[in-house]
mmJSON file of the N, C-alpha and C atoms, coordinates in Angstrom:
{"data_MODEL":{"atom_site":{
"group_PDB":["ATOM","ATOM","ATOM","ATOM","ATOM","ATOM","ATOM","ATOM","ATOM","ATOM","ATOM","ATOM","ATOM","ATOM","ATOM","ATOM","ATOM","ATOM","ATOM","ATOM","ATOM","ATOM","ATOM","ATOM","ATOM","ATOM","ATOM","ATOM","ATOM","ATOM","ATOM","ATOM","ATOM","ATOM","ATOM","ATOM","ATOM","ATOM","ATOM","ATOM","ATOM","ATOM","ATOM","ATOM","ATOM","ATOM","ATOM","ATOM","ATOM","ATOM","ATOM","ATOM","ATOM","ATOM","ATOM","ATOM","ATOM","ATOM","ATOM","ATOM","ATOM","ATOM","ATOM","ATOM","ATOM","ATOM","ATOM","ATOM","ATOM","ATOM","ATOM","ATOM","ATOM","ATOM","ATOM","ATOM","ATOM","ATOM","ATOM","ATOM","ATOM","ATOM","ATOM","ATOM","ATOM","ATOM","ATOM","ATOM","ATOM","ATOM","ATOM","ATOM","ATOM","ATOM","ATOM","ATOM","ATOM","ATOM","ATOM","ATOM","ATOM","ATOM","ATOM","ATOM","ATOM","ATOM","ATOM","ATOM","ATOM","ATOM","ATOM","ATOM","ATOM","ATOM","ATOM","ATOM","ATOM","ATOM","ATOM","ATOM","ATOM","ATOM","ATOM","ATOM","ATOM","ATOM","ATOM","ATOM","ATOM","ATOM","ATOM","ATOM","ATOM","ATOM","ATOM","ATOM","ATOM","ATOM","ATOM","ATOM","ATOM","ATOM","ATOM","ATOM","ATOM","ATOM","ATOM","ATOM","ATOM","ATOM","ATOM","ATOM","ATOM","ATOM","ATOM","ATOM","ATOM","ATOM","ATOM","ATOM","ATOM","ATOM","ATOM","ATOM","ATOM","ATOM","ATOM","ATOM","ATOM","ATOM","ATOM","ATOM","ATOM","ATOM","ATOM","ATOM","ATOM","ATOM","ATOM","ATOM","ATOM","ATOM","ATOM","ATOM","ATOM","ATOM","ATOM","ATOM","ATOM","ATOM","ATOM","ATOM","ATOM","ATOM","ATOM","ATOM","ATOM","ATOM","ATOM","ATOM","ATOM","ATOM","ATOM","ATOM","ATOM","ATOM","ATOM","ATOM","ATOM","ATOM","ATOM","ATOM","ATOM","ATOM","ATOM","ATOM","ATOM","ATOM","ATOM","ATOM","ATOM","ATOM","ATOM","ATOM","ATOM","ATOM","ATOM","ATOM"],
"id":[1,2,3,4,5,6,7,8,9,10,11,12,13,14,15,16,17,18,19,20,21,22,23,24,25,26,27,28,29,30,31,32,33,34,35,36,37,38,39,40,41,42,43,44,45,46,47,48,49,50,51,52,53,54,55,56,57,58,59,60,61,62,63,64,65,66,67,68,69,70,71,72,73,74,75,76,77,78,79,80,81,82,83,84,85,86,87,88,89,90,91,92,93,94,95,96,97,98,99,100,101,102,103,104,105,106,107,108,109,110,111,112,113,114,115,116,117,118,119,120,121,122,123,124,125,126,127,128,129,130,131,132,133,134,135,136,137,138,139,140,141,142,143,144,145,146,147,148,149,150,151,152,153,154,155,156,157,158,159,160,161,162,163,164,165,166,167,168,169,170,171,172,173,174,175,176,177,178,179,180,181,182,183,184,185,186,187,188,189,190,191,192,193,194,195,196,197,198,199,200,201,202,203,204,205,206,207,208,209,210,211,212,213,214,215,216,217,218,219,220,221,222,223,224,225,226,227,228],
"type_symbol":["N","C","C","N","C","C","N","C","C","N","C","C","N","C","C","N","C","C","N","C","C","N","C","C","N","C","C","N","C","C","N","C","C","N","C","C","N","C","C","N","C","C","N","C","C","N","C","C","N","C","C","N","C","C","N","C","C","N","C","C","N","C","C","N","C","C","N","C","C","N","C","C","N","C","C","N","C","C","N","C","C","N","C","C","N","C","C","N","C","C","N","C","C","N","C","C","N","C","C","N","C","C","N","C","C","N","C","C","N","C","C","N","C","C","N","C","C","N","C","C","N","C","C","N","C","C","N","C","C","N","C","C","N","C","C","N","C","C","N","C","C","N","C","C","N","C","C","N","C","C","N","C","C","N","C","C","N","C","C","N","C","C","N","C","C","N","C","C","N","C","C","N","C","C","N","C","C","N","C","C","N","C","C","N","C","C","N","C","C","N","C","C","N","C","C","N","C","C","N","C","C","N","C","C","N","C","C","N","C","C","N","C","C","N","C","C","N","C","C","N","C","C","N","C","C","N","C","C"],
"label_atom_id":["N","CA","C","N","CA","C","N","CA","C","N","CA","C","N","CA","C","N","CA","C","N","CA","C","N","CA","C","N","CA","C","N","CA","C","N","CA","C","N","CA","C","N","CA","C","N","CA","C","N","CA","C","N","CA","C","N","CA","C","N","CA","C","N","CA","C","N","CA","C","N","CA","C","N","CA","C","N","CA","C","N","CA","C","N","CA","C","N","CA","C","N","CA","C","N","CA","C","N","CA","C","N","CA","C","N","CA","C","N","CA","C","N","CA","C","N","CA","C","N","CA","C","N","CA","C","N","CA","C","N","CA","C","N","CA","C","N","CA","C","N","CA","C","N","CA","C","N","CA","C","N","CA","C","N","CA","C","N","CA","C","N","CA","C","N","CA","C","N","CA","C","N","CA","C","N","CA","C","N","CA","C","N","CA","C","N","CA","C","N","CA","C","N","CA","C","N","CA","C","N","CA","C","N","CA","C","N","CA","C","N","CA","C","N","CA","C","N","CA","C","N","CA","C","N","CA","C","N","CA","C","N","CA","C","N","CA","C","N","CA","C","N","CA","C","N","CA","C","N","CA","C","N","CA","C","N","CA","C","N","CA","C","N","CA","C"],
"label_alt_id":[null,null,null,null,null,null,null,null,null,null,null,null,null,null,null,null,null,null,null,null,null,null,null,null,null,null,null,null,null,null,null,null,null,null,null,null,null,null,null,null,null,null,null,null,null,null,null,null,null,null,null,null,null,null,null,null,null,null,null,null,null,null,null,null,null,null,null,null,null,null,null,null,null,null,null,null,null,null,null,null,null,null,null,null,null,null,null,null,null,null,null,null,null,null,null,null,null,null,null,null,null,null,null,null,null,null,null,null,null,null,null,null,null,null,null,null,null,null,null,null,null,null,null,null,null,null,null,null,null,null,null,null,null,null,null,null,null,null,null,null,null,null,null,null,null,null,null,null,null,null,null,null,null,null,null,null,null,null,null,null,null,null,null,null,null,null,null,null,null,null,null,null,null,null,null,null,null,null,null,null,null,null,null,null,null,null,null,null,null,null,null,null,null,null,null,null,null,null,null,null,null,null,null,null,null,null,null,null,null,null,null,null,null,null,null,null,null,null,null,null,null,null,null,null,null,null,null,null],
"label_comp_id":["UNK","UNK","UNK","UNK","UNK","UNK","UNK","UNK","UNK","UNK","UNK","UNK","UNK","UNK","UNK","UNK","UNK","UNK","UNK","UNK","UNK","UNK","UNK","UNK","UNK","UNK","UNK","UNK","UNK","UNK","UNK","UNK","UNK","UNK","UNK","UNK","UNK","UNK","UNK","UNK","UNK","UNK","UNK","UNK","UNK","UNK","UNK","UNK","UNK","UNK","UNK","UNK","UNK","UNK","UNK","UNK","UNK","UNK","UNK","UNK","UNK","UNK","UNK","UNK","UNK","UNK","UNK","UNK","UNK","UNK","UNK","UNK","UNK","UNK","UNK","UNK","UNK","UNK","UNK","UNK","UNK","UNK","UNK","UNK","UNK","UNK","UNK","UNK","UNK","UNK","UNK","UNK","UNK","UNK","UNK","UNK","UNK","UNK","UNK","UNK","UNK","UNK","UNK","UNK","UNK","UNK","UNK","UNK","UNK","UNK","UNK","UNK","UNK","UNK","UNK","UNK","UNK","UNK","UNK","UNK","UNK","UNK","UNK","UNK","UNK","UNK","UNK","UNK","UNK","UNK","UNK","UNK","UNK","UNK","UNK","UNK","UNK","UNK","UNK","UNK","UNK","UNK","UNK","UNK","UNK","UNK","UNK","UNK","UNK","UNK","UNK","UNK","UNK","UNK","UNK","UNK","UNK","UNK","UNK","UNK","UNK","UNK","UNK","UNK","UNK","UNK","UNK","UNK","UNK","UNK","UNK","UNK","UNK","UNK","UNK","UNK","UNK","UNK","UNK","UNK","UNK","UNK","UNK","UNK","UNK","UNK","UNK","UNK","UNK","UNK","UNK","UNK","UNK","UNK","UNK","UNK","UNK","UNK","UNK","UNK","UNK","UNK","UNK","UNK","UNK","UNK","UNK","UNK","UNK","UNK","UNK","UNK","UNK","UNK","UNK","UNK","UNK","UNK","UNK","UNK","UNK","UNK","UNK","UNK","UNK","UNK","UNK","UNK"],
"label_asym_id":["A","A","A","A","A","A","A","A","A","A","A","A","A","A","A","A","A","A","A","A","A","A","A","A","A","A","A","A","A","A","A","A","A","A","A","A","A","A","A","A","A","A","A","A","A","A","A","A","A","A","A","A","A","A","A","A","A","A","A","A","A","A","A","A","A","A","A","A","A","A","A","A","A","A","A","A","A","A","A","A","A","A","A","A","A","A","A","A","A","A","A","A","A","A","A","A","A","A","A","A","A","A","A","A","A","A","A","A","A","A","A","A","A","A","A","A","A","A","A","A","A","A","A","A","A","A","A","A","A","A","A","A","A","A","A","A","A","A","A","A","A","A","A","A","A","A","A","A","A","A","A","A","A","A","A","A","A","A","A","A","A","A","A","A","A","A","A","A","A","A","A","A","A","A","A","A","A","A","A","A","A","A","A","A","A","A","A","A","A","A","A","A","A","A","A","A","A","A","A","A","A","A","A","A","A","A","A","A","A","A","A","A","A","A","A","A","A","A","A","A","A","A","A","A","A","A","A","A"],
"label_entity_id":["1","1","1","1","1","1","1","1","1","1","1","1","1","1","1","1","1","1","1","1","1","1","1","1","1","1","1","1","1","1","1","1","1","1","1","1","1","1","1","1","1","1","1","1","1","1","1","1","1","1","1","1","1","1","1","1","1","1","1","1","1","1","1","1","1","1","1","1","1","1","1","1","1","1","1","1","1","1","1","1","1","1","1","1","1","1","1","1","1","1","1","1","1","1","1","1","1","1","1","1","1","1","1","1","1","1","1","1","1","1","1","1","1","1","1","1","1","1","1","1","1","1","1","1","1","1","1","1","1","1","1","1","1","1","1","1","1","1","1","1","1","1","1","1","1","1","1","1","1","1","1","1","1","1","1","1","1","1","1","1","1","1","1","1","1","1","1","1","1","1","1","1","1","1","1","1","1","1","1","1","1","1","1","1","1","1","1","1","1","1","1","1","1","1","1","1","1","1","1","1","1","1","1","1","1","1","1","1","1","1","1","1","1","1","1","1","1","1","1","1","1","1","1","1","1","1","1","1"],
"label_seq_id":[1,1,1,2,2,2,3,3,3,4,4,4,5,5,5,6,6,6,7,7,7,8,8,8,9,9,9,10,10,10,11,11,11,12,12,12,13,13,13,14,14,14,15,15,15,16,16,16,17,17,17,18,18,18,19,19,19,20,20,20,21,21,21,22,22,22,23,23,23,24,24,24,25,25,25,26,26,26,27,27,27,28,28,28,29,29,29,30,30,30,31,31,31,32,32,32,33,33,33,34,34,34,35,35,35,36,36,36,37,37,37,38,38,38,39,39,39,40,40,40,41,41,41,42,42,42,43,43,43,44,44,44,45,45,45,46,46,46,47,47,47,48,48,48,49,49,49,50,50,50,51,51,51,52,52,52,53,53,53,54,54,54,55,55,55,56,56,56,57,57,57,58,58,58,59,59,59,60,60,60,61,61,61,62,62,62,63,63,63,64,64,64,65,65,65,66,66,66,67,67,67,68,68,68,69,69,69,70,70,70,71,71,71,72,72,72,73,73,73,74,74,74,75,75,75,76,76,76],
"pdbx_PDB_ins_code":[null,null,null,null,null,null,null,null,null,null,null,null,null,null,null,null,null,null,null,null,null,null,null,null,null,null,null,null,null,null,null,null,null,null,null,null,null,null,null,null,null,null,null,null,null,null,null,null,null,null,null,null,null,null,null,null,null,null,null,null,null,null,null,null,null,null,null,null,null,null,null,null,null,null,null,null,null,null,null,null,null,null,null,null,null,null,null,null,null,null,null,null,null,null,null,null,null,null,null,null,null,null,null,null,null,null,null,null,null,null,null,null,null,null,null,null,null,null,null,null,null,null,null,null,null,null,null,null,null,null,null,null,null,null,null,null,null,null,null,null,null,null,null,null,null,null,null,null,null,null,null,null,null,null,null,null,null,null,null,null,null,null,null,null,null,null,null,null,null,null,null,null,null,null,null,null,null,null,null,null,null,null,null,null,null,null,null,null,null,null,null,null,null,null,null,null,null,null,null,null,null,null,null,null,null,null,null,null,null,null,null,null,null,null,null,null,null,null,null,null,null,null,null,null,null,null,null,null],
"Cartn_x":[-67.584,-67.848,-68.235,-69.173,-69.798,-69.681,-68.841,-69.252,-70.129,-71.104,-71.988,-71.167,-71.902,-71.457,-72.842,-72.874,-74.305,-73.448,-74.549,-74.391,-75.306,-74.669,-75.122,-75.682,-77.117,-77.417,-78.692,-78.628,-79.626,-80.08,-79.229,-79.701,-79.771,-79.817,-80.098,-79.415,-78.549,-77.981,-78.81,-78.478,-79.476,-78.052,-78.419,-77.106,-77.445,-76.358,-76.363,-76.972,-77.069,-77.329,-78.442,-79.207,-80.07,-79.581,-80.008,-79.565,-80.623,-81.095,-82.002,-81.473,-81.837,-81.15,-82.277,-81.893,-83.449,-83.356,-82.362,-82.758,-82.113,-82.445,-81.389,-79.996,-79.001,-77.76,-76.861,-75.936,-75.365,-74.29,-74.214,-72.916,-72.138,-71.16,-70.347,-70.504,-70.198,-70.467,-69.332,-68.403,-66.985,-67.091,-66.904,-66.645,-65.888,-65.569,-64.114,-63.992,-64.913,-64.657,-63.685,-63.756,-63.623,-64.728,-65.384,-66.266,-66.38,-67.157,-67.522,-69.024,-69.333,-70.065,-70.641,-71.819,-72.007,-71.896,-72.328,-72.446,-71.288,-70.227,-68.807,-68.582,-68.673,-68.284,-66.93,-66.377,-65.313,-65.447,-64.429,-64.121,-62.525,-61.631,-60.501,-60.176,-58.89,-59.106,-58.639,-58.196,-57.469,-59.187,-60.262,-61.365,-61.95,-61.586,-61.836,-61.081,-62.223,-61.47,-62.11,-60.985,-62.084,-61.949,-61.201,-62.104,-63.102,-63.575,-64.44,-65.92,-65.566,-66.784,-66.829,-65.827,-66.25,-67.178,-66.732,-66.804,-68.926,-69.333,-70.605,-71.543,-70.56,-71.869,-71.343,-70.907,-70.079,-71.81,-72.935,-74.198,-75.141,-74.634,-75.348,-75.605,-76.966,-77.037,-77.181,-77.353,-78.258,-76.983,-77.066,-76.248,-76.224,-75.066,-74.81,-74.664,-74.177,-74.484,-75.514,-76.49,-77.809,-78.527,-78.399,-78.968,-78.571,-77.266,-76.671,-77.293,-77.544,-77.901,-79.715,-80.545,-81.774,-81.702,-80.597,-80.678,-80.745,-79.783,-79.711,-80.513,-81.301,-82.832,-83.499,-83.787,-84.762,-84.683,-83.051,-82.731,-83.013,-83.503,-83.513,-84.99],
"Cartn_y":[67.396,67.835,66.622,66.7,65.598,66.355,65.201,65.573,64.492,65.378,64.878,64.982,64.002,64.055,64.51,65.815,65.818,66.535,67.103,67.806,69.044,70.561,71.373,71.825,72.127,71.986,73.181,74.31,75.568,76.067,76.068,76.761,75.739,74.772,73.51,72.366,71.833,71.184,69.879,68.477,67.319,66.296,65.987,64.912,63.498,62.608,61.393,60.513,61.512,59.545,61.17,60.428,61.126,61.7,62.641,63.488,63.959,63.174,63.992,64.78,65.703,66.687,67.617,67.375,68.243,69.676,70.44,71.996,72.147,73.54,73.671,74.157,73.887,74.122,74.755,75.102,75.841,74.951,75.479,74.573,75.173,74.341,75.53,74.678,74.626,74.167,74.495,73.415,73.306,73.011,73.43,72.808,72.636,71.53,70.314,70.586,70.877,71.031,72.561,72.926,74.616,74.742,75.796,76.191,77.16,77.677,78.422,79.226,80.776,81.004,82.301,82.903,83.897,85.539,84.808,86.28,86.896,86.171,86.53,87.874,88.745,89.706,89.986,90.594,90.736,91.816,92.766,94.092,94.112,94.293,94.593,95.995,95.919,97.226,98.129,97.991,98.693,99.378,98.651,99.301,100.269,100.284,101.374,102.379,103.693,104.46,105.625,105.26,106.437,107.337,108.378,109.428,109.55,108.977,108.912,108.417,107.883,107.598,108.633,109.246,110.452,111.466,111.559,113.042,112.22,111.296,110.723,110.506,110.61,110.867,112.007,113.07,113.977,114.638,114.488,115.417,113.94,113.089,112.03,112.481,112.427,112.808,111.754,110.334,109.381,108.143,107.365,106.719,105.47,105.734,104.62,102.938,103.123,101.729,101.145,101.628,101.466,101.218,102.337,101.735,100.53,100.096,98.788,97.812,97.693,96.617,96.346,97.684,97.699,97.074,97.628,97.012,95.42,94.823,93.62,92.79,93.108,92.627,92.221,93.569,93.178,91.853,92.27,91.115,89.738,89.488,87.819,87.624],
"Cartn_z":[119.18,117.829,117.001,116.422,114.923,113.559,112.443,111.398,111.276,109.367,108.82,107.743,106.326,105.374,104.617,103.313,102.86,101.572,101.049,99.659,99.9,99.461,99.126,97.561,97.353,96.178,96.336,96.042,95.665,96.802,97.544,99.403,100.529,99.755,100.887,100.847,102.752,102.495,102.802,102.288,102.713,103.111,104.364,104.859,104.446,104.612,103.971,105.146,106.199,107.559,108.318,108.973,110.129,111.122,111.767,113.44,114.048,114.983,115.703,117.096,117.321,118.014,119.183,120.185,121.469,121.076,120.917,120.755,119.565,118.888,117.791,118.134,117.253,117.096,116.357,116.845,115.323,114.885,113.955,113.099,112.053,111.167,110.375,109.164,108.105,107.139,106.057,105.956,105.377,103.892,102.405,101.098,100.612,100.835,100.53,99.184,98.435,96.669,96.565,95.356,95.036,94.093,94.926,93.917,93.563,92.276,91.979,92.16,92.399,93.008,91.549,91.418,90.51,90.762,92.624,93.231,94.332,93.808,94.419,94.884,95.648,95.964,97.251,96.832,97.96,98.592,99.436,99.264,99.825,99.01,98.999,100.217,101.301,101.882,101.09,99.732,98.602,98.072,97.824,97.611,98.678,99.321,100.923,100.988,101.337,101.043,102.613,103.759,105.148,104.453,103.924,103.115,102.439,101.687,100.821,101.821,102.765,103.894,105.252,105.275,105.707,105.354,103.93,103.33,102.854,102.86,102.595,103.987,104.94,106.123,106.425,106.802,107.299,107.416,106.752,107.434,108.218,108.25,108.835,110.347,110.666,112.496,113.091,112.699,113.438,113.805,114.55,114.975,114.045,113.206,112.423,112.865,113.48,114.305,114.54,114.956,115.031,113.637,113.062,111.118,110.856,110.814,110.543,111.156,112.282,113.38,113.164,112.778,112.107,110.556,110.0,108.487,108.593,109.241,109.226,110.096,110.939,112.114,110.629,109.699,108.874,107.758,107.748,106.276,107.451,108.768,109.588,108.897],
"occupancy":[1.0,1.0,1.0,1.0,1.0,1.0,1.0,1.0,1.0,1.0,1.0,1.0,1.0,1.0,1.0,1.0,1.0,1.0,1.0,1.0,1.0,1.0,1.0,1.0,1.0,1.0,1.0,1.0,1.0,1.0,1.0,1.0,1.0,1.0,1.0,1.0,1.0,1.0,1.0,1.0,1.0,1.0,1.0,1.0,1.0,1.0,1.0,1.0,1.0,1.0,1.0,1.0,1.0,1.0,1.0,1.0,1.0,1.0,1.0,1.0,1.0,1.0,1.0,1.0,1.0,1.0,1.0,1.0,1.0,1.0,1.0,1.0,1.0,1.0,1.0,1.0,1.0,1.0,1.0,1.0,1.0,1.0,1.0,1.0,1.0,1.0,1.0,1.0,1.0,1.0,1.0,1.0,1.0,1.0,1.0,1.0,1.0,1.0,1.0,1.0,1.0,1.0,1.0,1.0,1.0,1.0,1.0,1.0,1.0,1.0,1.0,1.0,1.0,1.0,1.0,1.0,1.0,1.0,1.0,1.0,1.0,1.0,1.0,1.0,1.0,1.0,1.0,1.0,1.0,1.0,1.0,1.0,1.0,1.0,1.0,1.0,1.0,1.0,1.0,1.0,1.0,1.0,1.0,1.0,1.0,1.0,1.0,1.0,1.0,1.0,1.0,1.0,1.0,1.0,1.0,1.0,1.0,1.0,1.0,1.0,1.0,1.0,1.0,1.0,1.0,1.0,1.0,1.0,1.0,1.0,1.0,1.0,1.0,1.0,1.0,1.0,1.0,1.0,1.0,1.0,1.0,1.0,1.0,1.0,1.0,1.0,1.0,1.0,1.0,1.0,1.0,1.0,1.0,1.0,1.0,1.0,1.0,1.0,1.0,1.0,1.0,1.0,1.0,1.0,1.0,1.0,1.0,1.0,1.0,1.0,1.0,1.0,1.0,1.0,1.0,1.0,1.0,1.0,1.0,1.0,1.0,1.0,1.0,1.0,1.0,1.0,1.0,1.0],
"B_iso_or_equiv":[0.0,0.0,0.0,0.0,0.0,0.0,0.0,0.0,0.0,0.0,0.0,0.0,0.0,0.0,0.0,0.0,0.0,0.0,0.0,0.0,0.0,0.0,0.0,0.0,0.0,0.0,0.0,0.0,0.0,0.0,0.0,0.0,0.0,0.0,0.0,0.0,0.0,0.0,0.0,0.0,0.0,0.0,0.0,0.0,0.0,0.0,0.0,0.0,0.0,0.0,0.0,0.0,0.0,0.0,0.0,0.0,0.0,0.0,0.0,0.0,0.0,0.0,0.0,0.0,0.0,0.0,0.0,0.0,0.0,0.0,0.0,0.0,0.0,0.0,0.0,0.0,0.0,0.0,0.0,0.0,0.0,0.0,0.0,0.0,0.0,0.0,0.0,0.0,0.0,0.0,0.0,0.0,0.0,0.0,0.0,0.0,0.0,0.0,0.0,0.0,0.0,0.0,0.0,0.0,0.0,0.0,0.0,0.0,0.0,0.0,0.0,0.0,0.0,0.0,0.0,0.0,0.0,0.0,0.0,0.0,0.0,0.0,0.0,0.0,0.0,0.0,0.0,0.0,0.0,0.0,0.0,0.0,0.0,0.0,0.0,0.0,0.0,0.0,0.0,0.0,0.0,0.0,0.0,0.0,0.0,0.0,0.0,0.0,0.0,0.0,0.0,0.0,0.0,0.0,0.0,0.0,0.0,0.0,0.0,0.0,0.0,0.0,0.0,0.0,0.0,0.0,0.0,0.0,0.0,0.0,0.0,0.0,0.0,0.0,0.0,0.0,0.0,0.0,0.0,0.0,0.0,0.0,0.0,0.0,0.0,0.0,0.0,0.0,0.0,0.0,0.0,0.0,0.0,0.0,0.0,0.0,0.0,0.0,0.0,0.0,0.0,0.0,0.0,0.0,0.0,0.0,0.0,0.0,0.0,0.0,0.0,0.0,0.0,0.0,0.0,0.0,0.0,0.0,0.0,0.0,0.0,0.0,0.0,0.0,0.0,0.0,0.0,0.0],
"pdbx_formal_charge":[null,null,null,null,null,null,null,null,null,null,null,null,null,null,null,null,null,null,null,null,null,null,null,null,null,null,null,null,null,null,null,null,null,null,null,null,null,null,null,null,null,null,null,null,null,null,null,null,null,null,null,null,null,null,null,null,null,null,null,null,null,null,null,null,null,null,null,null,null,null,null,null,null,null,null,null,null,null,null,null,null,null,null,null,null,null,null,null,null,null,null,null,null,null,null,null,null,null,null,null,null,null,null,null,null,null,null,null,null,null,null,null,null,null,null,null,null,null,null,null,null,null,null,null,null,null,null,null,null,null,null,null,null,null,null,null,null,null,null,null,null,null,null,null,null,null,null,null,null,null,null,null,null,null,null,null,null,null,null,null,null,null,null,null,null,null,null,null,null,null,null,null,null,null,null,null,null,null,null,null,null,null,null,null,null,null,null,null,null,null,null,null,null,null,null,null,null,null,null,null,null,null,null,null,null,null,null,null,null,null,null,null,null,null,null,null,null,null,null,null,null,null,null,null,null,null,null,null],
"auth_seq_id":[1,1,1,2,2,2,3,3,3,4,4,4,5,5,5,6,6,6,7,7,7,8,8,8,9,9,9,10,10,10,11,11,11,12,12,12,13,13,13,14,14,14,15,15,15,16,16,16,17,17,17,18,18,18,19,19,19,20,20,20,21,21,21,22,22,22,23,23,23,24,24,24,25,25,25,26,26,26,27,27,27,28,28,28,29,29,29,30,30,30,31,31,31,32,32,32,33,33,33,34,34,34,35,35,35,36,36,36,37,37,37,38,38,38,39,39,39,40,40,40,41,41,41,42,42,42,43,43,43,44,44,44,45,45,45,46,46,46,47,47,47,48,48,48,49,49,49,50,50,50,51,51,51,52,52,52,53,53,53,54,54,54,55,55,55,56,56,56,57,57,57,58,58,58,59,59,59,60,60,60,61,61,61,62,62,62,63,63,63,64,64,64,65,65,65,66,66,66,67,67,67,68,68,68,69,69,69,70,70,70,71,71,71,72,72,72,73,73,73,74,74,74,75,75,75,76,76,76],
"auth_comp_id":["UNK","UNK","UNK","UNK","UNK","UNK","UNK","UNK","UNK","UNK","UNK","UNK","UNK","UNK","UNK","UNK","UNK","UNK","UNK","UNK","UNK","UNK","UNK","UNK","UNK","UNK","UNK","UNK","UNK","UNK","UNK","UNK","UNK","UNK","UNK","UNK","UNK","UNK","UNK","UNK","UNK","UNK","UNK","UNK","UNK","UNK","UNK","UNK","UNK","UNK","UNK","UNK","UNK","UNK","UNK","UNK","UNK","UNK","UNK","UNK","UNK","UNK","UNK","UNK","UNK","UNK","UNK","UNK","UNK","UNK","UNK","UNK","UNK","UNK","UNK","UNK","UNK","UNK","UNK","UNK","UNK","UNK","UNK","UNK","UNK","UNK","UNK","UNK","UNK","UNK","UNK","UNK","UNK","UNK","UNK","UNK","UNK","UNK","UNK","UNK","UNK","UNK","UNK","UNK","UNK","UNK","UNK","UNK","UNK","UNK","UNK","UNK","UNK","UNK","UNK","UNK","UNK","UNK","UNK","UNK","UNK","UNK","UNK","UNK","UNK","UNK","UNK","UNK","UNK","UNK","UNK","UNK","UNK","UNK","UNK","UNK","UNK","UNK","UNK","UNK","UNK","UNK","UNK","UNK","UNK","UNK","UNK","UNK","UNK","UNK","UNK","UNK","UNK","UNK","UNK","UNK","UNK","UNK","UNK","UNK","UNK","UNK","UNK","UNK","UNK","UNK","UNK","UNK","UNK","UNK","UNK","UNK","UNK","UNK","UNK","UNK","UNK","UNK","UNK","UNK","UNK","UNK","UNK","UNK","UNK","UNK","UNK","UNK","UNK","UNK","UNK","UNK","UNK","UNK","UNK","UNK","UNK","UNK","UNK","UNK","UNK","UNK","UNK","UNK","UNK","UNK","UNK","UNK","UNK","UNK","UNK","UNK","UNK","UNK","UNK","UNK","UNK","UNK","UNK","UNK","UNK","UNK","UNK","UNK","UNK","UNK","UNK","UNK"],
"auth_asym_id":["A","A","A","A","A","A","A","A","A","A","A","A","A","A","A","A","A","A","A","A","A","A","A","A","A","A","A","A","A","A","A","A","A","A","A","A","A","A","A","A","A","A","A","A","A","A","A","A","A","A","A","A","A","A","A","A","A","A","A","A","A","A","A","A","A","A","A","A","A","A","A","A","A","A","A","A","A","A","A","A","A","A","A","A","A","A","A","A","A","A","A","A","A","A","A","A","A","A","A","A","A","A","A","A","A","A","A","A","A","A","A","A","A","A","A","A","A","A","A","A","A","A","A","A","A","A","A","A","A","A","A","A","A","A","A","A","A","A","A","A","A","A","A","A","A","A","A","A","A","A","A","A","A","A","A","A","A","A","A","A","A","A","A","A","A","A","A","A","A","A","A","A","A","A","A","A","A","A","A","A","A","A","A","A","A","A","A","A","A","A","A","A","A","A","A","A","A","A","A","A","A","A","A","A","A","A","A","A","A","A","A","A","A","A","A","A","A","A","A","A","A","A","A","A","A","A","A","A"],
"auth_atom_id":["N","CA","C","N","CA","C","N","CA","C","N","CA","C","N","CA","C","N","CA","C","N","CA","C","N","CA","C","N","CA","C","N","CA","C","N","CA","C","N","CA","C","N","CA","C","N","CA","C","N","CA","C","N","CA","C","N","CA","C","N","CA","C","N","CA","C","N","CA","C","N","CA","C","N","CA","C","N","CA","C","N","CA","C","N","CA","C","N","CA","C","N","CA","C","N","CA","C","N","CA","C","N","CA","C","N","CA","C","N","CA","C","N","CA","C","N","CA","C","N","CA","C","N","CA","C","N","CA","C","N","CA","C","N","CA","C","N","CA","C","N","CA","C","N","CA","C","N","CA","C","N","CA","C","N","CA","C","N","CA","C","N","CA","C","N","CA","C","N","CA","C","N","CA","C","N","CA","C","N","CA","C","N","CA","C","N","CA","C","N","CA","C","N","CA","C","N","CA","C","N","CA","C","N","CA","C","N","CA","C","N","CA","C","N","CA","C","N","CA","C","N","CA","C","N","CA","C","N","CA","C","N","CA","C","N","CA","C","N","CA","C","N","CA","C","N","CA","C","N","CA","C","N","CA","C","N","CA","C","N","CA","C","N","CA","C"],
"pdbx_PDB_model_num":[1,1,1,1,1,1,1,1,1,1,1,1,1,1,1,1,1,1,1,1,1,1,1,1,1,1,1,1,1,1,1,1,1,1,1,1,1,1,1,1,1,1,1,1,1,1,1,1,1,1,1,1,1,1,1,1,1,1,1,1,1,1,1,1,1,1,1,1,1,1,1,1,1,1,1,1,1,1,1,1,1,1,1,1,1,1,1,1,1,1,1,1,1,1,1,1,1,1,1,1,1,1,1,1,1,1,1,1,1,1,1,1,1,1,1,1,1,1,1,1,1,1,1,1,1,1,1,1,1,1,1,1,1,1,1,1,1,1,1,1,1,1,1,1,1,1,1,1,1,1,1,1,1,1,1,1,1,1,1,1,1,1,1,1,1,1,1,1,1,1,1,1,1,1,1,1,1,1,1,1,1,1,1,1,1,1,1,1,1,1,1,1,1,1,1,1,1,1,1,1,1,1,1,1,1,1,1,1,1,1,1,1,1,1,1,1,1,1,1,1,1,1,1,1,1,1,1,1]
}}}
C-alpha cells in the first residue's frame, strides 16, 4: 500500500509528489479534515419504509434489478 499527500478542490484531486503507474488502479481517498458538503444526503432506515415500496411497485412487471444495474451503466 502507498500513500500520497494532495488536495481535493472542485472534483479534482492534484498530489503533492509524482506516480507513474503501468495500468490503472484503484484507490480510496481518505479526508483528514471535516468537511462540509452542500449536497449531503443520507437515508436514515427510519426514512424507509418496505411498505410504502411495496405498495409503489406492487404493478411493476420488469425485473428491478436489472433497471437499477441499467440506471447506473448509464450514470458511467
Amino acid at each position: 500500500m502507498l500513500s500520497l499527500i494532495g488536495t481535493y478542490k472542485d472534483g479534482y484531486v492534484s498530489f503533492e509528489q509524482t506516480l507513474s503507474v503501468v495500468k490503472p488502479v484503484k484507490v480510496i481517498i481518505t479526508f483528514l479534515e471535516d468537511i462540509e458538503t452542500s449536497d449531503e444526503i443520507f437515508l436514515q432506515l427510519s426514512d424507509f419504509s418496505f411498505q410504502e415500496a411495496r405498495q409503489v411497485l406492487k404493478n411493476y412487471t420488469g425485473s428491478f434489478a436489472d433497471t437499477i444495474i441499467n440506471e447506473r451503466r448509464k450514470e458511467l
